[in-house]
PDB file of N, CA, C, O and CB in Angstrom:
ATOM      1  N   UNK A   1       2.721  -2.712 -14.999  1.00  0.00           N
ATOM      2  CA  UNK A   1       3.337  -2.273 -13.751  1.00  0.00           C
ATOM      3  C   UNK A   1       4.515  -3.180 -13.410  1.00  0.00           C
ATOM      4  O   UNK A   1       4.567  -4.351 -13.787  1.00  0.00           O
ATOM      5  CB  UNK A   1       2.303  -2.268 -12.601  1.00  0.00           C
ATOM      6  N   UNK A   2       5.576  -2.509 -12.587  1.00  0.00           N
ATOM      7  CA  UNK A   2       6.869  -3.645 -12.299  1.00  0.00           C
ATOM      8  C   UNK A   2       6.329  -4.149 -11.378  1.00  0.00           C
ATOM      9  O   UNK A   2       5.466  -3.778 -10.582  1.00  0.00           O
ATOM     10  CB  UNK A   2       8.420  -3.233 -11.896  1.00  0.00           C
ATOM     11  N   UNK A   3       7.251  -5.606 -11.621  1.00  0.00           N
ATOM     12  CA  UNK A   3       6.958  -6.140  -9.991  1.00  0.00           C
ATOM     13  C   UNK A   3       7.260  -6.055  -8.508  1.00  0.00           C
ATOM     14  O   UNK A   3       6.946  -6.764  -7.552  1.00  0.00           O
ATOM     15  CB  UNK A   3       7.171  -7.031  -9.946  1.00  0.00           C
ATOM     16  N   UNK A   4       8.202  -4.598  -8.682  1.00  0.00           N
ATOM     17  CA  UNK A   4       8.584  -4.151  -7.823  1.00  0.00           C
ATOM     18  C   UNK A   4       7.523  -2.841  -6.962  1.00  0.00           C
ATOM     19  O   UNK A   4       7.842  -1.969  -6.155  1.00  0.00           O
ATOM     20  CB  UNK A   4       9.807  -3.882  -8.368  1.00  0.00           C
ATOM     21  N   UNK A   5       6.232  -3.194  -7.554  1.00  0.00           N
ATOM     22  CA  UNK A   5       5.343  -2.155  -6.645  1.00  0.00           C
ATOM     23  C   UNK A   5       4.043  -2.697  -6.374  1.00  0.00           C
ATOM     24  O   UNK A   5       3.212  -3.348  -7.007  1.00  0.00           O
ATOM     25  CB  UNK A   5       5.088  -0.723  -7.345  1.00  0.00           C
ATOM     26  N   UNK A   6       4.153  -2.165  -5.106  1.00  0.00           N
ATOM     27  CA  UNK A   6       2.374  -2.551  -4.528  1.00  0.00           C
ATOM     28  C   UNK A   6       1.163  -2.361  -4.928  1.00  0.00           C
ATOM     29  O   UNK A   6       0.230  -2.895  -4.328  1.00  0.00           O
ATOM     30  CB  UNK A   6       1.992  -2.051  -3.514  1.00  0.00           C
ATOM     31  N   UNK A   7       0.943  -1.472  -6.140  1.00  0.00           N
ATOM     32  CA  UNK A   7      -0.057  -1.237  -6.422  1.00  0.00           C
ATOM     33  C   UNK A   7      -0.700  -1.969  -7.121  1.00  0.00           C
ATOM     34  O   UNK A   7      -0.245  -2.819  -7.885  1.00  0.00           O
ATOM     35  CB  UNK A   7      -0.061  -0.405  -6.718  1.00  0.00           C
ATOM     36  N   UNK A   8      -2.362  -1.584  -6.833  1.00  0.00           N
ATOM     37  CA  UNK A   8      -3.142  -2.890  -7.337  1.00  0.00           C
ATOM     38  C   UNK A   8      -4.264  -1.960  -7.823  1.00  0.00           C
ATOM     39  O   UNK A   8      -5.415  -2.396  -7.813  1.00  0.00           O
ATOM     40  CB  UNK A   8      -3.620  -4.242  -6.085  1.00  0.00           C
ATOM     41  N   UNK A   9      -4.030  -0.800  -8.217  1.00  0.00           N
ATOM     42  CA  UNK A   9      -4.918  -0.155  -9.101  1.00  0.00           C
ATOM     43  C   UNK A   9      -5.911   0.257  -8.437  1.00  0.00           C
ATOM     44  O   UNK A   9      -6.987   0.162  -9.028  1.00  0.00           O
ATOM     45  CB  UNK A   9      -5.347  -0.867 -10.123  1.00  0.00           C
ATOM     46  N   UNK A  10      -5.931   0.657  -7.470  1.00  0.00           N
ATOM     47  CA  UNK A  10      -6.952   1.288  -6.248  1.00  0.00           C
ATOM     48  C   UNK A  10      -6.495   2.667  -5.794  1.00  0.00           C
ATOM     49  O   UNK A  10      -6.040   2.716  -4.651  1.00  0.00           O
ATOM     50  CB  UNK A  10      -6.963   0.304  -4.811  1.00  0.00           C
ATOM     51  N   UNK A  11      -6.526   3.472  -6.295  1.00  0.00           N
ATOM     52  CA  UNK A  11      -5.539   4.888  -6.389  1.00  0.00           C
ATOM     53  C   UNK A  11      -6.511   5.563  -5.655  1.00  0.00           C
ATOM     54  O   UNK A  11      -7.191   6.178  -6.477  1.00  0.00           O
ATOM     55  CB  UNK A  11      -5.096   5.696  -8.030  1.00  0.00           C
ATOM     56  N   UNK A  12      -6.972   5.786  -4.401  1.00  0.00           N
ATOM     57  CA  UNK A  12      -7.451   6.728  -3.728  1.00  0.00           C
ATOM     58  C   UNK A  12      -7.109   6.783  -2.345  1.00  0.00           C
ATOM     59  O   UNK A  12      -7.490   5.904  -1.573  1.00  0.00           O
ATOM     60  CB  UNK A  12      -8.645   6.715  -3.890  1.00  0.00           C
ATOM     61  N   UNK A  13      -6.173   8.095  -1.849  1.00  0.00           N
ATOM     62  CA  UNK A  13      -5.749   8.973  -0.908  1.00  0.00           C
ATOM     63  C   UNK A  13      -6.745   8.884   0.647  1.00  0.00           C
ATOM     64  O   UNK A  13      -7.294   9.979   0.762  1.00  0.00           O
ATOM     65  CB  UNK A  13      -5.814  10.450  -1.701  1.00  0.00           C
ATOM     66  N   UNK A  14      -6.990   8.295   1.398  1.00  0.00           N
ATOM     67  CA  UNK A  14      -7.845   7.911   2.665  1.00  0.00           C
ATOM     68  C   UNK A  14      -7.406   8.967   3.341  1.00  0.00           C
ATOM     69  O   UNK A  14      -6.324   9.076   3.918  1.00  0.00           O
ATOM     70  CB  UNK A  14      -7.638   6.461   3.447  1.00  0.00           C
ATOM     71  N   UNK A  15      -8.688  10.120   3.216  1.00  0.00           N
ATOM     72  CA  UNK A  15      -8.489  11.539   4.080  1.00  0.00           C
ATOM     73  C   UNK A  15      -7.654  11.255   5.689  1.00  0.00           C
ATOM     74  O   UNK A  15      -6.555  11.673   6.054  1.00  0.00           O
ATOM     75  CB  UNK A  15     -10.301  12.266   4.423  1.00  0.00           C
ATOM     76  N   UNK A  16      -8.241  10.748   6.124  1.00  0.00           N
ATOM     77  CA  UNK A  16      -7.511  10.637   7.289  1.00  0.00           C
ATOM     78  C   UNK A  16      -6.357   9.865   7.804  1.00  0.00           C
ATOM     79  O   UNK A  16      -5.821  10.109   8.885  1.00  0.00           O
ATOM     80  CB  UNK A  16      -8.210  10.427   7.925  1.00  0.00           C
ATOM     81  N   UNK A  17      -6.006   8.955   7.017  1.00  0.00           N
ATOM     82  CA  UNK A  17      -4.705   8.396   7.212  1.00  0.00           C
ATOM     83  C   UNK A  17      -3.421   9.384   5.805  1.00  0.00           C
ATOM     84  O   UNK A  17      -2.238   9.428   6.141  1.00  0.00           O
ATOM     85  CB  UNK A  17      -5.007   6.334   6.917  1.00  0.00           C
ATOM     86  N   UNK A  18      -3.697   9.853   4.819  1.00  0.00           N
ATOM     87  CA  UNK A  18      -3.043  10.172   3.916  1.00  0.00           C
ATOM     88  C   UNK A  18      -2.436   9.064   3.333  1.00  0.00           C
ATOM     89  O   UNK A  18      -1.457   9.282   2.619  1.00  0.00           O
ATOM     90  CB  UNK A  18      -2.308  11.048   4.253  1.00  0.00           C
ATOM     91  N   UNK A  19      -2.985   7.425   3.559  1.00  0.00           N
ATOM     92  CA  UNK A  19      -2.396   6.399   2.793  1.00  0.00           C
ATOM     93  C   UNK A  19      -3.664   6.235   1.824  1.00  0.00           C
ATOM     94  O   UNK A  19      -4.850   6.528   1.972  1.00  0.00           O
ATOM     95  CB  UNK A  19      -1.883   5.007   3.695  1.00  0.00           C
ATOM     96  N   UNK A  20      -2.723   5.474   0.451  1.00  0.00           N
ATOM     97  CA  UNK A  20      -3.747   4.904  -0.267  1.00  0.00           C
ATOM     98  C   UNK A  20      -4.205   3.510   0.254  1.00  0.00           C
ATOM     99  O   UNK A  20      -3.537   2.616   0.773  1.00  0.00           O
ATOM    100  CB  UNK A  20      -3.323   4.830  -1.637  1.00  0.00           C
ATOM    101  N   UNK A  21      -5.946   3.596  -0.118  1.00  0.00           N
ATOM    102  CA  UNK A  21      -6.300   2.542  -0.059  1.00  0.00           C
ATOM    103  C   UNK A  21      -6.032   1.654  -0.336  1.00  0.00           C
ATOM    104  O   UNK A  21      -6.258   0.829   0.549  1.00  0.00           O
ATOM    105  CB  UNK A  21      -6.848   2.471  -0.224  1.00  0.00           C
ATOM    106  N   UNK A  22      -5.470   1.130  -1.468  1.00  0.00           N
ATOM    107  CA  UNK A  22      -5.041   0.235  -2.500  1.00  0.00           C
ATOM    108  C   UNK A  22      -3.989  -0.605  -1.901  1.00  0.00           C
ATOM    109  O   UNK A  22      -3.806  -1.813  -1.749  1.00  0.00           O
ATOM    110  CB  UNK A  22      -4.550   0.962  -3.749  1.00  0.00           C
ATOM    111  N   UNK A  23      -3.320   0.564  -1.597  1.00  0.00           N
ATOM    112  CA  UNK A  23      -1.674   0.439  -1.472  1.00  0.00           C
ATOM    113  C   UNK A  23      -0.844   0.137   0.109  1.00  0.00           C
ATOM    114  O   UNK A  23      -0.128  -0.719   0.629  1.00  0.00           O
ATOM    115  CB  UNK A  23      -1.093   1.986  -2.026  1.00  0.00           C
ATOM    116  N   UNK A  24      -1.411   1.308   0.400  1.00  0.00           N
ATOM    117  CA  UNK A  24      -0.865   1.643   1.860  1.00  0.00           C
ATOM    118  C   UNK A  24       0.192   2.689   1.647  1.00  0.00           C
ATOM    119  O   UNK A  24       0.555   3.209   2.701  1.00  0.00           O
ATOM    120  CB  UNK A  24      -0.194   0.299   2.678  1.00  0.00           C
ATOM    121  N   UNK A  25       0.844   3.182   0.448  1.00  0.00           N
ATOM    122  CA  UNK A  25       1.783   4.214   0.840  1.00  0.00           C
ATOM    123  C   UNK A  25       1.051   5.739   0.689  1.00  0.00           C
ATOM    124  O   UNK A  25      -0.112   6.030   0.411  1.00  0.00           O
ATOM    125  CB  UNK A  25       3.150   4.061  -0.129  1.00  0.00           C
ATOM    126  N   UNK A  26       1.850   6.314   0.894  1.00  0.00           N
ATOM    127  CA  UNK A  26       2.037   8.021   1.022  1.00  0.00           C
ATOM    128  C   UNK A  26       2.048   8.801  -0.393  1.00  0.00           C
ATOM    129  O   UNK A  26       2.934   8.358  -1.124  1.00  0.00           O
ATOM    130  CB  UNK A  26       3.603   8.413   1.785  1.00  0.00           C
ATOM    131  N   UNK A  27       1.368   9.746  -0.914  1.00  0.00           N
ATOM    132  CA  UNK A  27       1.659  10.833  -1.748  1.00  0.00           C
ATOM    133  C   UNK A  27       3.143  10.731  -1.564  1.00  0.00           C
ATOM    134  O   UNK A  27       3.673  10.003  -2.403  1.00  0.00           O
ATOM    135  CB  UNK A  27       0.954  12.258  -1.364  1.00  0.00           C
ATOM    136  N   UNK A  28       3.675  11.085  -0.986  1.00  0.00           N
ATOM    137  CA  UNK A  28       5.118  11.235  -1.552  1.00  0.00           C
ATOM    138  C   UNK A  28       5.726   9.979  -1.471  1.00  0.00           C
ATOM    139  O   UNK A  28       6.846  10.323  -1.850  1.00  0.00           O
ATOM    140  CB  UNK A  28       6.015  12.267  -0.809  1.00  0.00           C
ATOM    141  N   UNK A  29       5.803   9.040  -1.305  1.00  0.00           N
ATOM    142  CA  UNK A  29       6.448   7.727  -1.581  1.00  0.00           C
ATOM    143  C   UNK A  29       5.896   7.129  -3.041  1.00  0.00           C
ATOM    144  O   UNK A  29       6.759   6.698  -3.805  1.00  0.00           O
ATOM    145  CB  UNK A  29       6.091   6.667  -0.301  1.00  0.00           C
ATOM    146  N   UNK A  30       4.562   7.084  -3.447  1.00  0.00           N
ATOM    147  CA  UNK A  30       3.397   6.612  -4.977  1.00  0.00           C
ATOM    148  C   UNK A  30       4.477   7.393  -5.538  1.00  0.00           C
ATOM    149  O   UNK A  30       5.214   6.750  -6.285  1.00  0.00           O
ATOM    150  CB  UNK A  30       1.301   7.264  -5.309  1.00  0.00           C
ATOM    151  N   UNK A  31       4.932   9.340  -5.276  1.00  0.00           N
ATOM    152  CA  UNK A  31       5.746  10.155  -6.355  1.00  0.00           C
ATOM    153  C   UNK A  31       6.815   9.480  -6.064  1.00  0.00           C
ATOM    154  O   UNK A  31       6.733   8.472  -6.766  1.00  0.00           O
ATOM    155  CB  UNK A  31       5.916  11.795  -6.297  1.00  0.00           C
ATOM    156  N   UNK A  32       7.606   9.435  -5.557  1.00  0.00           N
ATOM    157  CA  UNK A  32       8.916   9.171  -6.097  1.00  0.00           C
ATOM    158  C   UNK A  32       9.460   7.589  -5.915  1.00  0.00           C
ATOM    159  O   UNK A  32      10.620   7.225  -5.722  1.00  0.00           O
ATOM    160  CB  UNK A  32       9.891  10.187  -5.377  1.00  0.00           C
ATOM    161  N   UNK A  33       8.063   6.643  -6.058  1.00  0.00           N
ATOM    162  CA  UNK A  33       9.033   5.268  -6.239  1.00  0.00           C
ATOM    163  C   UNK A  33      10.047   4.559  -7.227  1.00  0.00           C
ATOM    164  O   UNK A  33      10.856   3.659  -7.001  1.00  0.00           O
ATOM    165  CB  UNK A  33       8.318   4.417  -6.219  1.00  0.00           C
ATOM    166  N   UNK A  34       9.720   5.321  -8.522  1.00  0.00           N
ATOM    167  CA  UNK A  34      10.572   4.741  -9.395  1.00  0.00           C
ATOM    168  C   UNK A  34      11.874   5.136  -9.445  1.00  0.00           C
ATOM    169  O   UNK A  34      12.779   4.703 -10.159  1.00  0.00           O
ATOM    170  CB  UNK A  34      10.134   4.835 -10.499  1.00  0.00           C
ATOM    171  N   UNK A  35      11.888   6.055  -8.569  1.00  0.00           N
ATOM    172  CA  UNK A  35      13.243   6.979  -8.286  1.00  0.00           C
ATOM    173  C   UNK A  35      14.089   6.558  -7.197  1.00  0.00           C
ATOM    174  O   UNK A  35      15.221   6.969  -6.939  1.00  0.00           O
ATOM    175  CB  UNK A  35      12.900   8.452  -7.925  1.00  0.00           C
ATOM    176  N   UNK A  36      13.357   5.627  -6.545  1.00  0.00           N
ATOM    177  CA  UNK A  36      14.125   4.778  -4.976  1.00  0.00           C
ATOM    178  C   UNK A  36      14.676   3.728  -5.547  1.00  0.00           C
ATOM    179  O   UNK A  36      14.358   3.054  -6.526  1.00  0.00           O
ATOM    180  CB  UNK A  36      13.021   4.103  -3.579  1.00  0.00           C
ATOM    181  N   UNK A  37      15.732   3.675  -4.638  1.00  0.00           N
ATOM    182  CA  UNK A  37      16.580   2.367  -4.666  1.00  0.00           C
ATOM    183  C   UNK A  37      16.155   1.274  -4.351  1.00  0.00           C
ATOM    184  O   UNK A  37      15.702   1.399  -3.213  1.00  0.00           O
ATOM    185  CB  UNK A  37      17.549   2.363  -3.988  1.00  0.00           C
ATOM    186  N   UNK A  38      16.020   0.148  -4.735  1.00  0.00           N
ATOM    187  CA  UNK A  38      15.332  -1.329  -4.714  1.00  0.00           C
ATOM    188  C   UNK A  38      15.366  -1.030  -3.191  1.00  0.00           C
ATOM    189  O   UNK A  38      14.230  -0.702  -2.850  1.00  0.00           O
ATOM    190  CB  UNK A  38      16.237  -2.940  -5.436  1.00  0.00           C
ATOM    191  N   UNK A  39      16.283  -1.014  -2.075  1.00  0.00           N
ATOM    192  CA  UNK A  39      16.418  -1.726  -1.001  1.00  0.00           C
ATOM    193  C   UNK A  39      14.797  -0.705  -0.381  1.00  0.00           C
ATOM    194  O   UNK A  39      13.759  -1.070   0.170  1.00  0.00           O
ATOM    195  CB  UNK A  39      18.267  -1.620  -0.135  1.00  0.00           C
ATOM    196  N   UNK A  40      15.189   0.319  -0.724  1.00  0.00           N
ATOM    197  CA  UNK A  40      13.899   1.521   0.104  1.00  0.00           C
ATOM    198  C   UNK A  40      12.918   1.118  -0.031  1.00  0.00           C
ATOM    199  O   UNK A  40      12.219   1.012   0.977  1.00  0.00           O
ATOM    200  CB  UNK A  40      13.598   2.996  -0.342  1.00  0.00           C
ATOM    201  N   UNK A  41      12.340   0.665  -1.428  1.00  0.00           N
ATOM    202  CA  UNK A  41      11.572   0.273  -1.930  1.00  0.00           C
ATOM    203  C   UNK A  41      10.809  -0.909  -1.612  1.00  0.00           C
ATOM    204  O   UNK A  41       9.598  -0.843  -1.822  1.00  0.00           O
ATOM    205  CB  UNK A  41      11.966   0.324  -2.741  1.00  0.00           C
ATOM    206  N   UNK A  42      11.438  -2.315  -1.000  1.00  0.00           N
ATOM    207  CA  UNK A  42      11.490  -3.250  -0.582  1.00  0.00           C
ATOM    208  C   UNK A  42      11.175  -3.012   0.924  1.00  0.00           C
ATOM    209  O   UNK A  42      10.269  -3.663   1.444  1.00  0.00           O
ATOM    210  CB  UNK A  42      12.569  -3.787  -0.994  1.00  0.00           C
ATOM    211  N   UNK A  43      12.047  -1.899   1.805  1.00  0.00           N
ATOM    212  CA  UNK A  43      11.656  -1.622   3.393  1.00  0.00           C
ATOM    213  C   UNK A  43      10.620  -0.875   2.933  1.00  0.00           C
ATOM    214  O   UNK A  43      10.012  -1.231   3.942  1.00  0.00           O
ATOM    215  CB  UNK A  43      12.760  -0.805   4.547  1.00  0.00           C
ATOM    216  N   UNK A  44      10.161  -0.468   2.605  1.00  0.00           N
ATOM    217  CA  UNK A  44       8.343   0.169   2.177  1.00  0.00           C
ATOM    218  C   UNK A  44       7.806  -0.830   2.179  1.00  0.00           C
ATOM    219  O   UNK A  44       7.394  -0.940   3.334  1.00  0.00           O
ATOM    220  CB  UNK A  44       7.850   0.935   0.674  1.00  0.00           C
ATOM    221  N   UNK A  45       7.428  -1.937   1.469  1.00  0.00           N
ATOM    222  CA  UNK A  45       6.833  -2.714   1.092  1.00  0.00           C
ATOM    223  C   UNK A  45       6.304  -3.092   2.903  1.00  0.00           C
ATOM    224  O   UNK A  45       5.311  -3.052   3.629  1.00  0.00           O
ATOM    225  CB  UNK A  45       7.684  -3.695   0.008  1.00  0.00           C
ATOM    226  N   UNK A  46       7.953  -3.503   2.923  1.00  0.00           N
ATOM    227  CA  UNK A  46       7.545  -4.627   4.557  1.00  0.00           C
ATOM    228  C   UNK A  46       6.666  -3.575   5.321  1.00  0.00           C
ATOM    229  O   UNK A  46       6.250  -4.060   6.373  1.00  0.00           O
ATOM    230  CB  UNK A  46       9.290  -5.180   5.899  1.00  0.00           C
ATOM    231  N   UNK A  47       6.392  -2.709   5.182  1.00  0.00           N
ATOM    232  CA  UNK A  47       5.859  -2.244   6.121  1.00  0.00           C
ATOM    233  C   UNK A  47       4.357  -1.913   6.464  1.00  0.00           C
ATOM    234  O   UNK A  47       3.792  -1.738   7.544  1.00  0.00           O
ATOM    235  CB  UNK A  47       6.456  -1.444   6.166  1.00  0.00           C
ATOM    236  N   UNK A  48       3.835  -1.887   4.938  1.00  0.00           N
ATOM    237  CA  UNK A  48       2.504  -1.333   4.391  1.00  0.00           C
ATOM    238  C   UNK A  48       1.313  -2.359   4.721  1.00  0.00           C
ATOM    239  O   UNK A  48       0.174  -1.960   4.476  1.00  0.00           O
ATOM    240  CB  UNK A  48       2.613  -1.098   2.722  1.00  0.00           C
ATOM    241  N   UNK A  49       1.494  -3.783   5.312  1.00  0.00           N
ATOM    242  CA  UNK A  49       0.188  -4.011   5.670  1.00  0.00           C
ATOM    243  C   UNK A  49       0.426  -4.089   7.127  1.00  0.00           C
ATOM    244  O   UNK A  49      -0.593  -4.509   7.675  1.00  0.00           O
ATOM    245  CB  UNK A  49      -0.507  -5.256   4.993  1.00  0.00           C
ATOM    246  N   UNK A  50       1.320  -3.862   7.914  1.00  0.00           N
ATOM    247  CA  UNK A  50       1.336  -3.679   9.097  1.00  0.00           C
ATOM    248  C   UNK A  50       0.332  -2.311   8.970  1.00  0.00           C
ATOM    249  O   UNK A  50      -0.843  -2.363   9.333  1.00  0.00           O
ATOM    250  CB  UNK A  50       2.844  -3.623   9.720  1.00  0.00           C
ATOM    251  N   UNK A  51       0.848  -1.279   8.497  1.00  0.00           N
ATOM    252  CA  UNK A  51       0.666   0.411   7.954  1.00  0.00           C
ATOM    253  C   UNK A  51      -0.758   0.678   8.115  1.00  0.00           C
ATOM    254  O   UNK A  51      -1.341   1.545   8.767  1.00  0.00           O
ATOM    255  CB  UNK A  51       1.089   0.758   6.185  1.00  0.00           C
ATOM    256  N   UNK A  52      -1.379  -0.690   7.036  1.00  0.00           N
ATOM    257  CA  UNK A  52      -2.633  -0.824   6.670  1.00  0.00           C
ATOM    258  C   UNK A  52      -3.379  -0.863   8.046  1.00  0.00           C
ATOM    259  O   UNK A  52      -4.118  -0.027   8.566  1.00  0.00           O
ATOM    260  CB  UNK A  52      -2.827  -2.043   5.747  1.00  0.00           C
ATOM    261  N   UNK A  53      -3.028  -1.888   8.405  1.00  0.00           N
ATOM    262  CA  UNK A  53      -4.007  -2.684   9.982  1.00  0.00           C
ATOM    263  C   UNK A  53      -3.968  -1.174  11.329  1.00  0.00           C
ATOM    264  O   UNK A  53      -4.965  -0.740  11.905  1.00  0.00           O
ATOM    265  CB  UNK A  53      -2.573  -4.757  10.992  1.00  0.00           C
ATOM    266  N   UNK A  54      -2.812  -0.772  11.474  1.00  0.00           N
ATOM    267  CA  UNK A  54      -2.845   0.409  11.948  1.00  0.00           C
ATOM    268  C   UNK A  54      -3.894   1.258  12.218  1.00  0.00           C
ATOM    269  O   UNK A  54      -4.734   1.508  13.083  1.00  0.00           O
ATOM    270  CB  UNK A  54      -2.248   0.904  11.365  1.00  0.00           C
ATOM    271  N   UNK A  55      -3.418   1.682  10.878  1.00  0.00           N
ATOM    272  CA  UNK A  55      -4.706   2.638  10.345  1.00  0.00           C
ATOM    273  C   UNK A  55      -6.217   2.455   9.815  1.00  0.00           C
ATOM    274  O   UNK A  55      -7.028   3.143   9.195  1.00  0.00           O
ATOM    275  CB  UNK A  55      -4.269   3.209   9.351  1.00  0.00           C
ATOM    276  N   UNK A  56      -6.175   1.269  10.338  1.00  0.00           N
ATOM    277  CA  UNK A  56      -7.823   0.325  10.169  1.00  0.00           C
ATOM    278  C   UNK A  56      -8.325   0.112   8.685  1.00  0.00           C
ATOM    279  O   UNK A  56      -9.436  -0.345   8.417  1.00  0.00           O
ATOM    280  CB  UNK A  56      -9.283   1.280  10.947  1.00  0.00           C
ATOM    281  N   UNK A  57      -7.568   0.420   7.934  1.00  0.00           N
ATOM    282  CA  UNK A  57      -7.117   0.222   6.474  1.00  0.00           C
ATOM    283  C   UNK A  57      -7.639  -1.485   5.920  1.00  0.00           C
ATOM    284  O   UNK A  57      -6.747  -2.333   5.965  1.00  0.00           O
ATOM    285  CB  UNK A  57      -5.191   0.443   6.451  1.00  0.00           C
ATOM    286  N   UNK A  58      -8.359  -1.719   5.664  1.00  0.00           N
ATOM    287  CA  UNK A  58      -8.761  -3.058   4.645  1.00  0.00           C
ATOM    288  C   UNK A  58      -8.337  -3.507   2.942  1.00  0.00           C
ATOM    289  O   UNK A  58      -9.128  -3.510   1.999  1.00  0.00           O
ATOM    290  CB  UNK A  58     -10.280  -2.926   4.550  1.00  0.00           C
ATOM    291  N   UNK A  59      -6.864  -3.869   2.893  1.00  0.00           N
ATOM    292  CA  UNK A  59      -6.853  -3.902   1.816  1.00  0.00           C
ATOM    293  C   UNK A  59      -7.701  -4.746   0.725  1.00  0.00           C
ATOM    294  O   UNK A  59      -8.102  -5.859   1.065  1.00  0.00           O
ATOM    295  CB  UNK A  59      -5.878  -4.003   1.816  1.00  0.00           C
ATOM    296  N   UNK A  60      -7.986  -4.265  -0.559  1.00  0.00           N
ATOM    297  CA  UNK A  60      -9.134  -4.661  -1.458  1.00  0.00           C
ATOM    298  C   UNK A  60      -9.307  -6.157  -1.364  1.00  0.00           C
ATOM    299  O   UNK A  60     -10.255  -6.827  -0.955  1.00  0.00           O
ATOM    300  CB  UNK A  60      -8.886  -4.231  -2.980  1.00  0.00           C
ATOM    301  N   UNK A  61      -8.093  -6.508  -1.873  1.00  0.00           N
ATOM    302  CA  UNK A  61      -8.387  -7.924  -1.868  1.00  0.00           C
ATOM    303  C   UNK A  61      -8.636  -9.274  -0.516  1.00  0.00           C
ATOM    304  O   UNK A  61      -9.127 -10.393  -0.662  1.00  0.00           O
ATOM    305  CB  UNK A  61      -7.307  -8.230  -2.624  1.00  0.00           C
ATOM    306  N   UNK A  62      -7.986  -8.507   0.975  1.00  0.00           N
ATOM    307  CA  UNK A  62      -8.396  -8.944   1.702  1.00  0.00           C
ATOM    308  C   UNK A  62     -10.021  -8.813   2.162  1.00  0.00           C
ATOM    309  O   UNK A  62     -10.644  -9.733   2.692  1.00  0.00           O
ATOM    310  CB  UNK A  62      -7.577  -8.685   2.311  1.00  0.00           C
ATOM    311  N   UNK A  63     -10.469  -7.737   1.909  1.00  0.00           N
ATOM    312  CA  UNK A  63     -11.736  -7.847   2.289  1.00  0.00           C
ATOM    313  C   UNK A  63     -12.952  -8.641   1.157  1.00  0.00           C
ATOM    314  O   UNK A  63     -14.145  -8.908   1.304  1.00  0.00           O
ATOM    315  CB  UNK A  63     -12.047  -6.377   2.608  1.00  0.00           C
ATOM    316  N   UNK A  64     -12.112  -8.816   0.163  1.00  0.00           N
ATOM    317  CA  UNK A  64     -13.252  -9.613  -0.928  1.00  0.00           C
ATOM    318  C   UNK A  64     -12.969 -11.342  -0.687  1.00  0.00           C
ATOM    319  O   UNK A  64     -13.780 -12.163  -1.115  1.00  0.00           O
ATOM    320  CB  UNK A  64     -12.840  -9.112  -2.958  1.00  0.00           C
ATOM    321  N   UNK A  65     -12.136 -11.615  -0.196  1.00  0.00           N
ATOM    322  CA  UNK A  65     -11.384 -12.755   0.484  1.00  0.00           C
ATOM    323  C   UNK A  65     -12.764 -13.241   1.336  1.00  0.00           C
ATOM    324  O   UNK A  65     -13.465 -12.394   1.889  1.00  0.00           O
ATOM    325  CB  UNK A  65      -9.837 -12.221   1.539  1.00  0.00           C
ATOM    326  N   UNK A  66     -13.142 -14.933   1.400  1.00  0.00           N
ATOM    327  CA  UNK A  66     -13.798 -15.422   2.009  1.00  0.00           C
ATOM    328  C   UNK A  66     -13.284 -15.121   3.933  1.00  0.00           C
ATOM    329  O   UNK A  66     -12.256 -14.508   4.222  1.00  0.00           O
ATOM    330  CB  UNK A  66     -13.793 -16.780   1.283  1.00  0.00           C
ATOM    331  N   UNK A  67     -14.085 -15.602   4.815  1.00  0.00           N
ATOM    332  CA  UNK A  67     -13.750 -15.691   5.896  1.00  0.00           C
ATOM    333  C   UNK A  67     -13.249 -17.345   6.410  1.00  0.00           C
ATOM    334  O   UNK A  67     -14.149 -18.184   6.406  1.00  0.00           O
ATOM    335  CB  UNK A  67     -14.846 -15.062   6.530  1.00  0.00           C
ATOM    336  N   UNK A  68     -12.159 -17.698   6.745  1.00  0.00           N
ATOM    337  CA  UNK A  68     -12.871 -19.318   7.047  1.00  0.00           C
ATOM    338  C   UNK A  68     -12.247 -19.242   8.582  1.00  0.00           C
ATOM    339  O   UNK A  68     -11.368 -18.555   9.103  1.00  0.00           O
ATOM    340  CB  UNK A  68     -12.151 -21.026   5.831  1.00  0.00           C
ATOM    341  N   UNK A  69     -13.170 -20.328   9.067  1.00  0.00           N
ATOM    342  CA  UNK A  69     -12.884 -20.384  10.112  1.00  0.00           C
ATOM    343  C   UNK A  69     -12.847 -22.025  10.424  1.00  0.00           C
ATOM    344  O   UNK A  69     -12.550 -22.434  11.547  1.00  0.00           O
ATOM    345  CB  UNK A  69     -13.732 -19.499  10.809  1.00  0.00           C
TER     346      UNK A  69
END
């Protein structure tokens, strides 16, 4: 995978938000990223764990992540 994408191999569509779990983007953003221009691509990025928290979204590796306090 480039290092220009979020994915972390968690490819499933969250009925009610229409984001991936994995990821945080959209069916149509996963289709046509390799086709976006770095900069789009990059303002996607910034946006997807805000996206995540939103939509009560737990990304994988944060939730396997210890707690510390």
């Amino acid at each position: 995978m480039s290092k220009e994408t979020p994915c972390i191999a968690v490819c499933m569509i969250d009925p009610k938000t229409s984001l991936c779990f994995g990821c945080g983007r959209t069916l149509p953003e996963i289709a046509r990223w390799h086709r976006m221009e770095t900069a789009e691509r990059h303002a996607v990025m910034a946006q997807l764990a805000a996206r995540m928290a939103d939509a009560g979204l737990v990304q994988p590796e944060a939730a396997a992540s210890p707690k510390l306090d």
